[in-house]
N, C-alpha and C positions, 0 to 999 in steps of 0.2 A: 494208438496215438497218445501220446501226453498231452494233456488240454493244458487251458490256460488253468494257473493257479493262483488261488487268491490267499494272500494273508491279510485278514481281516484284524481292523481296531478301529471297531467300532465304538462311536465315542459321539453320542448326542446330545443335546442341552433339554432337561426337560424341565417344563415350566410346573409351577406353583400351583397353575390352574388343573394340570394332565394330573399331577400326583393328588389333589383333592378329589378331581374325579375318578384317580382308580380306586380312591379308599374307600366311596360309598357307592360304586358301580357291584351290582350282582355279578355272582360268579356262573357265565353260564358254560352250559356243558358241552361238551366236542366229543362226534364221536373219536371214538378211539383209532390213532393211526394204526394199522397194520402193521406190525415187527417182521423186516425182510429177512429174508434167509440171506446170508453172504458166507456161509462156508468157514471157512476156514479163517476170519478176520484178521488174524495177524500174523504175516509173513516172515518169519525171521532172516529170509535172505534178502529182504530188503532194507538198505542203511534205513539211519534216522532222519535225514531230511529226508526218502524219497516215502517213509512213510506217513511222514505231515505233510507230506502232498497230495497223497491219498486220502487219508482223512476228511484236509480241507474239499478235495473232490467229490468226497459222500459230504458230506454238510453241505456243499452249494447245490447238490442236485435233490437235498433233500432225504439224504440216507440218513436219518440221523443214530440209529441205532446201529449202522455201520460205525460212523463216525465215534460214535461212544466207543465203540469195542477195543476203534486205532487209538485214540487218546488215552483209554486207562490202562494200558499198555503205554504206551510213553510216557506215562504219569509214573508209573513204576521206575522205568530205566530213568527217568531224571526229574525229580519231583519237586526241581527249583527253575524248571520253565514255564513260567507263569503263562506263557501264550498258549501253551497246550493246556494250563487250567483254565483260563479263561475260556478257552474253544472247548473245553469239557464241561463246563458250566451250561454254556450256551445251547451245545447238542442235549443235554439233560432236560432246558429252558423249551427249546421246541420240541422235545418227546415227550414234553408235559410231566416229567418225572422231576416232580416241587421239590423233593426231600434230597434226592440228589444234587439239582442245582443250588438248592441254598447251600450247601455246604462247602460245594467249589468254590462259590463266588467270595465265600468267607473266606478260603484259603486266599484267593486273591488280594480283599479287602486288608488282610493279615498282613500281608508284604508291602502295604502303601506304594504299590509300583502305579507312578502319574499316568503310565499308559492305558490305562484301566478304569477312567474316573466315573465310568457306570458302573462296576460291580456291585456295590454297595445300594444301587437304585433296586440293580436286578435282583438283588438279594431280597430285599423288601416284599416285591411283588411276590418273590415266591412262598416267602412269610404268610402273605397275605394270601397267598391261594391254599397254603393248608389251613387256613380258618386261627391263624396265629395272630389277631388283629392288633394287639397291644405291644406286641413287638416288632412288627411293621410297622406302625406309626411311628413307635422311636427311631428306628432306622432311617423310615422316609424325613423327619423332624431333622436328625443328627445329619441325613444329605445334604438337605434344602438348608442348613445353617450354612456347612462347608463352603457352598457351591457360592450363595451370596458373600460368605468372606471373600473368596479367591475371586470375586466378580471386581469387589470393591477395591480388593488389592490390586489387580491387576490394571483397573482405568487410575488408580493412586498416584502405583509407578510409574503408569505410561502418561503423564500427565505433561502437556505440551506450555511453553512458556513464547510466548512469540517478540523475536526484540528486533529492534529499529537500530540497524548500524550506524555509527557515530559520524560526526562532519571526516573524518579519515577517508572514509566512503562516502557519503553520502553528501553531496552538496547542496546549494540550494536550486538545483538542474534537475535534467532529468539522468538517472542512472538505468543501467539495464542489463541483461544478459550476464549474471554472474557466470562462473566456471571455477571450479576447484579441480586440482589435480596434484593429489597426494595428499599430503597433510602439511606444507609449508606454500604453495602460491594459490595464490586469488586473482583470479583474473577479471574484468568486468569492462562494460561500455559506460559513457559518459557523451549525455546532449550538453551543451552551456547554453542551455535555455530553460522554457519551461513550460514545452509544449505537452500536449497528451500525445504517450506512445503509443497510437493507432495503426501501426507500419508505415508511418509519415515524420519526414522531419518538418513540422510544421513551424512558419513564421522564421525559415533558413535562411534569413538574411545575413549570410555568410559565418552563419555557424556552422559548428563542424565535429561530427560523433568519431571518439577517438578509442580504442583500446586501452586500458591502463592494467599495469599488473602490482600485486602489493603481499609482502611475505607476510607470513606469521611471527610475531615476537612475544609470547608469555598471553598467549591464549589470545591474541587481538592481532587484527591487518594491519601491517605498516608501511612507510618505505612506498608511497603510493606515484609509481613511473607509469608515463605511457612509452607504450611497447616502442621500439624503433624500426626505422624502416626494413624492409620493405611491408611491414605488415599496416604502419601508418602511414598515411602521406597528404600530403597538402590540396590535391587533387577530390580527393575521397572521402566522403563518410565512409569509415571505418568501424564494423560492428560486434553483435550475436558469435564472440567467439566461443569455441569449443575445444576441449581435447580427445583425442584419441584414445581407448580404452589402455594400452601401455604409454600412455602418458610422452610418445614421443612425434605426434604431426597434434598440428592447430589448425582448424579447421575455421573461417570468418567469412565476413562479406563485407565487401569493397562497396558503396553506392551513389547512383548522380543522380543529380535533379533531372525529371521531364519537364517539372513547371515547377511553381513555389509553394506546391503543395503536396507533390507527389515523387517520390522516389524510384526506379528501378535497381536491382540487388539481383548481383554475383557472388559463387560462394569461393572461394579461394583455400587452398592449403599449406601451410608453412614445416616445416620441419625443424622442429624442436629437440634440439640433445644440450645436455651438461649446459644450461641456464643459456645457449645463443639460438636463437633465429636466424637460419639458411632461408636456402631460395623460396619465392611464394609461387605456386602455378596456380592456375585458375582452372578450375575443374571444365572438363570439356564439353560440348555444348547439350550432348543427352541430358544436364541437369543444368546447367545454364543456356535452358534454350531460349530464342531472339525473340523478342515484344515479350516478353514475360521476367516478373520479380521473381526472383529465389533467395531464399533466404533462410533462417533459423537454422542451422545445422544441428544434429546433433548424430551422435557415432556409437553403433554397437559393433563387436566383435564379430568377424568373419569368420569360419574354420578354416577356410584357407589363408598361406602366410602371405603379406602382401595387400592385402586386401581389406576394404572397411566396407561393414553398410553403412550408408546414410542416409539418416532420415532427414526433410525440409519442408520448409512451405512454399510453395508457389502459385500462380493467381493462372496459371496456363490452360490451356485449354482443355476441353474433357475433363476435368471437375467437375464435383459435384455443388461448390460454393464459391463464392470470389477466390478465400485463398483456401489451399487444401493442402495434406499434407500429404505426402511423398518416401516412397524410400527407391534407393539405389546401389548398385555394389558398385565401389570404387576403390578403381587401382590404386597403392602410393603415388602414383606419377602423378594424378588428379584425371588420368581417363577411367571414363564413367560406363556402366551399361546404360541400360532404357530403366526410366522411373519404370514404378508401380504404383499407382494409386492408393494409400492405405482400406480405401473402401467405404462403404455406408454408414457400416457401425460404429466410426472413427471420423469420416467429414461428413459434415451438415451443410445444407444451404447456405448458411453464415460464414463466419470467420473461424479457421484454428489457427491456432498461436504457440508456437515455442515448444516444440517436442522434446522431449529427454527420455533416453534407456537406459531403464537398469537390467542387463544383462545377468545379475544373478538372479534377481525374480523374475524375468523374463516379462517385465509389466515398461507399459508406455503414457509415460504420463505427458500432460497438456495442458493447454489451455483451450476451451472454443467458447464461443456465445449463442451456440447453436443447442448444446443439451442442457438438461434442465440444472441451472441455474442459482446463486444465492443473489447473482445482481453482477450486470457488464459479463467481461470475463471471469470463468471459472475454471480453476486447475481441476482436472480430470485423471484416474489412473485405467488402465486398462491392461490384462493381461495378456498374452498371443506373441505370435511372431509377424514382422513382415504386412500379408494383409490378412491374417486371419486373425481375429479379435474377439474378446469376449466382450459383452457391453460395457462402455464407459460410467465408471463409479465415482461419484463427488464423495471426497471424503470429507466433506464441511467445515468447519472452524476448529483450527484456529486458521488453517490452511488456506480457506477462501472468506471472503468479506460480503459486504454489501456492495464496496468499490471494484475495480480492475485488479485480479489475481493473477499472475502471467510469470513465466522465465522459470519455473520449479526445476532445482535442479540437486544434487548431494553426490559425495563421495565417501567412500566405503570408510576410509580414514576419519572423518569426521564425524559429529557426534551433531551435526548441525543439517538441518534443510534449508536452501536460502530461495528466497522467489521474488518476485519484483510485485508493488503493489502501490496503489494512490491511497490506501486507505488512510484515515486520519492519522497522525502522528509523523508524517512524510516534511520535511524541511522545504516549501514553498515560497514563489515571491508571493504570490498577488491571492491564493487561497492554501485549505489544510489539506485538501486534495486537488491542486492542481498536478502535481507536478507526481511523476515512477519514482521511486527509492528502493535500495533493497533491505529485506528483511530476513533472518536468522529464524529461525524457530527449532529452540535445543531441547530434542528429546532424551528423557531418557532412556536408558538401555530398553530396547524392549526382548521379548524372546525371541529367538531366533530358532527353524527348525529345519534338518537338514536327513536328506538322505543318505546313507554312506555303504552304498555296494560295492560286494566285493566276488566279480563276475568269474566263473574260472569252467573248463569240462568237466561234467559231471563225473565220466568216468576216469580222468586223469587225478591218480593216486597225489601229485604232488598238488593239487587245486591251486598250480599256477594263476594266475590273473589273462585272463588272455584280449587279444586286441583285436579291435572291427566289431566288436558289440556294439548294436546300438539302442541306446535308452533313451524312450520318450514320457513324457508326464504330461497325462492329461485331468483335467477336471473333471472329474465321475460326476457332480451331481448336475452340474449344468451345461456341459460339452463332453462328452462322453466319447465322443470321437475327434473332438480337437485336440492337437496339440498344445503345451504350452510349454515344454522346453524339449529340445531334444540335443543329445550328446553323443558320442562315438567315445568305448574305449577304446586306450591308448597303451593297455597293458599293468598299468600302474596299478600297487596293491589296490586299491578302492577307488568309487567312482565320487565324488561328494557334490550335492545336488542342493540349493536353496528351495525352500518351500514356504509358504504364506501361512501365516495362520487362519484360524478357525475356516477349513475346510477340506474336502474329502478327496484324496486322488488318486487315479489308477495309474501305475508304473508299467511299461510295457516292454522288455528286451528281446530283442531279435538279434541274430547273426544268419549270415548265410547259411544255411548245410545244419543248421541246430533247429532243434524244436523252441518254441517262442515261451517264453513265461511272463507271465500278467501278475500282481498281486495289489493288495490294497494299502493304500496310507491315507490315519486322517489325523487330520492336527487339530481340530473341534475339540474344546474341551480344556488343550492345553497352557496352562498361564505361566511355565516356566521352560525355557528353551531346553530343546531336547533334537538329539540323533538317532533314528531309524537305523541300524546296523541289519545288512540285509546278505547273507553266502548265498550267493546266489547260481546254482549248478544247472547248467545248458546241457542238455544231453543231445549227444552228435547224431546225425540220423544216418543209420547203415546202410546200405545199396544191399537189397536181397534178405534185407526183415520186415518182418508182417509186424503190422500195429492196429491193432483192436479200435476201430471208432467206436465208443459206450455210445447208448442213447438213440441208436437210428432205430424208427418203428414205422410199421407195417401194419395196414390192416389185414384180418387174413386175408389167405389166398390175394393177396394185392399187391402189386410194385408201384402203388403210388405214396409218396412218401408223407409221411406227417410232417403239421408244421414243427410240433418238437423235434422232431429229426435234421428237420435243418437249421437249430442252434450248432449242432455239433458238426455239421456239414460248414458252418461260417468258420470253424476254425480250420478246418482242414483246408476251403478257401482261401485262407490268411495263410496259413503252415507255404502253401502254394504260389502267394502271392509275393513273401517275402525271400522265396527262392525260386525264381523264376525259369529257372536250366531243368530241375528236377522233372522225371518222368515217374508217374506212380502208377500200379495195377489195383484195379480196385476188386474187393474180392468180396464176393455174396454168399452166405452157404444158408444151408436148408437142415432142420432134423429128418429123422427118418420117417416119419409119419406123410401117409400117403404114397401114390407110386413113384419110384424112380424120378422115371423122367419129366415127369410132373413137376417135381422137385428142382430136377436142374434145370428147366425152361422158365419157371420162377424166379430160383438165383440168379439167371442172366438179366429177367426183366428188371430186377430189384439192381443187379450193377449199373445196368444202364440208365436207372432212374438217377442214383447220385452222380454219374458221369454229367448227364443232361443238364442237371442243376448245374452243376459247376461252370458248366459249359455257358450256359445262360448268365451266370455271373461275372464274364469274360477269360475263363482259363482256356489256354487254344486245348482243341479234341486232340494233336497230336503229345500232348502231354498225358493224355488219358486213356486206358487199356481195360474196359468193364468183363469182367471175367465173372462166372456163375460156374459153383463147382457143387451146388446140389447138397449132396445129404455126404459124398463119399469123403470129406475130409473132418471129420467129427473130433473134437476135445477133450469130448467128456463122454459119458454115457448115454445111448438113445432110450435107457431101461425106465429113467425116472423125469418128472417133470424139470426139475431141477437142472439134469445133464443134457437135454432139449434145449431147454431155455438157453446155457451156453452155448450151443450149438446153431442156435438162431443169430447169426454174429453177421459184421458187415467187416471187412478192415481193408487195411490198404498195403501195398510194397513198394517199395521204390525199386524202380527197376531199371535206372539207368539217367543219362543224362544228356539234354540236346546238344547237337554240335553247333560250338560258337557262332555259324553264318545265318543260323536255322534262330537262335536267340536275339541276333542285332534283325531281324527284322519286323 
């Protein structure tokens, strides 16, 4: 079986504290690992990716003197692939061979390659374990300067300016709900009053919240219209518009008084092409349902065509707090499915406010007054899809206040975040935070980090691109099995994936009828944008080939299986799970030692052991065939411990596949 593979870049922040206490920590002593036998370590008929995959496969299970043998052999064939010196270092690093590993990591440090920014640490330490103290310290000295420059540079450039849009915007009213779409309209709401935006038009004595749109002219909004009908009208507070991720439906809400304090809100959709407004419909009643407000829209990308998710708040029942946020897939017509609740980790008992997605991070930002807090409402970001969420992060000032932080919104075009806020500096009648206004806050460029695979058949000679991959990105270190974007190729040369800074994630590619591949990306460490360039080869799996599961153990004479044996049993699971039709034979063998049949009543119990599990995991029995073939199919030699050992093997075949009526059920 191919397991998962990891390509590691590794890349952690070590603190000032760790590195004075490795300098005057004793050195103590381990015993010695054990040097495995592996034969023949380096295979020449196999390419050069499939043997840094192997490699990486003795390094994660801890071969590391395997791993040495595949790396300084690839070190030879191309000795300007830093990733294979770095992973030559590193297997040097845990077989505790100091003299070797410093030397790799030098090479490393030699190439100032940024993907790399521990070499130079690891390099020290291993200075410092051959009793080289004075030149460790300089190393560790010349890191810990570096590492503080690029600390300082990096919060320098990323340095936030926050500005108060001019009376063009900003009235002495309340403003709200900005919306940008492209790099030339501004869209926004407007009260002519100056009440506090609480999801109330309060003190509505025939005021009235209107739509206005306003272009860009030499870096400022101008030209400041309210929209025309049918998006405004005389009947309606008009609100919390939004656009469509292709920039062509407007998404708002219509609202009427119940009393003269409280509002009920519909969310409506318009249809925007070449600067006119068509028809408006009013989304169907799944998401404008009766006694309940909806409101806040905001729109991420479907993969199907036609189609928008939307996210909103509404006050309706099953909640978890008065108002709560919402998402829905809606048709362009404006029919709706059934919300979903975003969930726990996302509404509070309290209030949420004003959702926006960014689709290339795949993070959902907010406002609520339910998590913890700088004062009122606080914008929030959170990464996930849908309702799976990781916990909501304050990203604190300049972003949020002591006052009301709410409406956070940006477009890709722009170089600006704008959010709606009372905090001081707001244009008021009657105080300096009465009244919403919006606010700009221009970053500058910061780094940007991206994936860029390029998915194709391993065995096809022209490493076409090929289409129905599907690739998911989750957070290794803190959701290890959540998702947090996932994508489908489409055939196109590369796949290209946004990524967050400083932290760790795991890439995971599946297609049907292909074996899966896993590897690692981390952005930690990094203070200058950068692109993961990943070829990434899917080997096809054959009907009527036998593939080796590494790693299943047996106590003797026993067919109950260890727990380390069911690591490699969860990917076969997986292998299983992601092609669902596939029938596989699992196959048990035995060396020669002992009798016969002894032997093969063994291998049968040992198949039926990993059938069981599987079974127990949910794979139906009729996908699975535990075959025990004993001692008589042997690989290797039964003469020596060595050719035993191969011969104590578990694998699997695929032997067919279920008929389609036998799969839909």
């Amino acid at each position: 079986m191919n397991p998962v593979i990891n390509f590691h870049y590794m890349k952690r922040q070590a603190t000032v504290g760790l590195l004075l206490l490795m300098l005057i920590a004793p050195v103590f002593s381990l015993a010695q690992q054990q040097k495995e036998e592996t034969g023949k370590a380096f295979e020449l008929k196999y390419t050069y990716s499939k043997r840094k995959k192997l490699a990486q496969k003795a390094f994660d299970q801890g071969k590391f003197y395997e791993a040495i043998d595949y790396y300084k052999e690839m070190s030879k064939e191309k000795p300007n692939d830093m990733e294979v010196a770095y992973q030559l270092a590193e297997s040097y690093r845990k077989a505790r061979d100091y003299v070797n590993a410093a030397e790799w990591y030098q090479k490393v440090v030699q190439t100032s390659d940024i993907n790399y920014p521990l070499a130079p640490y690891y390099r020290g330490k291993m200075l410092k374990r051959q009793g080289k103290y004075k030149k460790a310290l300089s190393v560790f000295q010349s890191f810990l300067n570096e590492s503080i420059q690029d600390k300082y540079s990096q919060y320098h450039d990323f340095a936030n300016q926050v500005q108060h849009l001019d009376s063009t915007i900003n009235r002495p009213y309340t403003e709200f709900a900005p919306s940008v779409s492209g790099d030339s309209l501004f869209v926004f709401s407007s009260l002519n009053n100056d009440a506090e935006l609480n999801d109330k038009f309060e003190d509505g004595d025939g005021l009235q919240s209107h739509i206005y749109a306003a272009s860009r002219k030499d870096d400022q909004w101008a030209k400041v219209q309210p929209l025309p009908q049918p998006v405004n009208d005389d009947e309606h507070h008009s609100g919390n518009g939004t656009f469509s991720p292709d920039g062509k439906r407007f998404y708002f809400t219509k609202c009427q008084a119940v009393n003269s304090s409280t509002f009920d809100c519909d969310i409506y959709v318009s249809t925007f092409v070449n600067g006119f407004w068509y028809s408006v419909n009013k989304l169907s009643k799944e998401v404008n349902s009766k006694g309940s407000t909806n409101t806040h829209p905001a729109v991420a990308p479907h993969p199907e065509d036609k189609k928008d998710i939307l996210y909103f708040v509404s006050n309706r029942e099953s909640g978890r707090g008065n108002k709560d946020i919402w998402y829905a897939v809606v048709e362009h017509n404006g029919q709706a499915q059934k919300p979903t609740n975003l969930g726990e980790t996302i509404n509070t008992a309290k209030n949420e406010h004003s959702p926006f997605y960014d689709a290339n991070d795949s993070t959902l930002y907010f406002s609520s007054r339910g998590h913890k807090n700088l004062g009122g409402y606080d914008i929030l970001k959170a990464q996930g899809t849908h309702s799976d969420w990781q916990q909501p992060a304050n990203p604190g000032m300049p972003f949020n206040s002591s006052a009301d932080d709410i409406y956070y919104t940006f477009a890709e075009t722009d170089n600006k975040r704008y959010l709606v806020s009372n905090r001081p500096g707001t244009i008021g009648l009657r105080s300096k935070t009465c009244c919403d206004d919006i606010f700009a806050i221009e970053s500058k460029e910061q780094p940007k980090y991206f994936i860029n695979a390029n998915i194709y058949g391993e065995n096809d000679e022209s490493r076409d691109p090929i289409e129905g991959a599907r690739i998911q990105v989750m957070d290794a270190e803190n959701y290890p099995n959540k998702v947090l974007h996932e994508d489908t190729t489409k055939g196109d040369p590369s796949q290209k994936i946004r990524l967050q800074p400083d932290r760790d994630y795991k890439v995971r590619i599946t297609k049907p009828n292909y074996f899966a591949e896993t590897f690692d990306v981390s952005t930690k460490g990094l203070a200058h944008s950068h692109t993961f360039d990943f070829n990434v080869g899917l080997e096809k799996m054959d009907k009527g080939k036998v593939y080796k599961l590494s790693n299943i153990y047996y106590d003797f004479g026993s067919a109950e299986l260890r727990e380390k044996s069911k690591e490699e049993l969860n990917q076969l699971y997986e292998l299983l799970t992601n092609n669902p039709g596939i029938i596989i034979e699992v196959r048990a063998h035995s060396d020669s030692i002992g009798p016969q049949a002894k032997n093969l009543k063994l291998s049968r119990k040992r198949a039926q052991s990993v059938v069981d599990y599987l079974v127990e995991k949910g794979i139906g029995e009729k996908r699975l065939e535990p075959k025990g073939y004993g001692e008589i199919k042997p690989v290797a030699t039964n003469n020596t411990e060595k050719g035993r050992q191969k011969n104590r093997r578990t694998e699997f075949k695929i032997t067919g596949k279920l008929e389609e009526s036998v799969l839909l059920k």
